[in-house]
N, C-alpha and C positions, 0 to 999 in steps of 0.2 A: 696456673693458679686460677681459678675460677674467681674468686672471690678477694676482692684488695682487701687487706688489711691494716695495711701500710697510710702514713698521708699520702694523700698525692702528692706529683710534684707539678710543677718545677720546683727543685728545693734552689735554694741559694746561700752563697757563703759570704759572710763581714768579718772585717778584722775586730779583734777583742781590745778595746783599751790602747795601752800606748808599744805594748808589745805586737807586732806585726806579724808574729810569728804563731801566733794565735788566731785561731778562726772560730767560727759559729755556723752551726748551719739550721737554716729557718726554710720554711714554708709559708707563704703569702695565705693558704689555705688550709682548711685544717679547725679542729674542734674551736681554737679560737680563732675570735673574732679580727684580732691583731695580728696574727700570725703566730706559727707555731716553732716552739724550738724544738729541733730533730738531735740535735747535739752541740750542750754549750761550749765545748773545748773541744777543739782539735787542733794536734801541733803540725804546724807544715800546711804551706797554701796547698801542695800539690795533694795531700791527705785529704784534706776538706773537701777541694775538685771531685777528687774521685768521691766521698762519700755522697757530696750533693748530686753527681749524677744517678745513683741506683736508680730512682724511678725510670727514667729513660733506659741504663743497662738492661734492667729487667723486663720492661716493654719488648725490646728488642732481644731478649732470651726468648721469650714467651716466642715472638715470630719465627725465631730461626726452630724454635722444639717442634711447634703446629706445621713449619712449612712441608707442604708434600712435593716433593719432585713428581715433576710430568715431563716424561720423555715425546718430544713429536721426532720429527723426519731431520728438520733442522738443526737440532739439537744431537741429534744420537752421535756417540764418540766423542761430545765435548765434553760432558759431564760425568765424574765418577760418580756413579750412583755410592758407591761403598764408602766414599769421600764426604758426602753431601750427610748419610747415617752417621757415621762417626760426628760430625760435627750438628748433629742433633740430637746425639746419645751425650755428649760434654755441657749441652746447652740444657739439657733434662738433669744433668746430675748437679750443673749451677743451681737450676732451679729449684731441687729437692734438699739444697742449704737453706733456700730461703724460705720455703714453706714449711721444713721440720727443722731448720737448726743445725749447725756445726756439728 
């Protein structure tokens, strides 16, 4: 993705009310001033975790699609190069949910 269009993150999660079971996930940063809501309900802390990470997920998609393997002397026969594509062809095809959608 060349271009964010996303907030940035770090996003972060708080419980909703007296229910625990309910999350929020906000951004410190972002159009508003106060902080942004990225999504007011989510059920399950481990749901929210994961939503409040995408900024960082995606960061780190972004790295592993871009990375080029460079084979030296030292390296040769540790690394499956076919190993290393496959797992930047999976990282492009994450990425091409996030940039065009499900």
């Amino acid at each position: 993705m060349d271009k964010t269009e996303h907030t940035p993150g770090p996003w972060n999660v708080t419980a909703i009310g007296n229910n625990y079971d309910h999350h929020g996930i906000y951004a410190d940063e972002g159009p508003c001033a106060q902080g942004t809501d990225i999504c007011n309900t989510v059920y399950g802390a481990a749901n929210a975790r994961l939503i409040a990470a995408a900024p960082e997920l995606l960061a780190a998609l972004e790295q592993i699609a871009e990375h080029e393997y460079r084979a030296d002397r030292r390296h040769r026969g540790m690394v499956d190069v076919e190993e290393v594509e496959t797992l930047r062809r999976i990282a492009r095809a994450a990425l091409a949910l996030v940039e065009k959608g499900a």
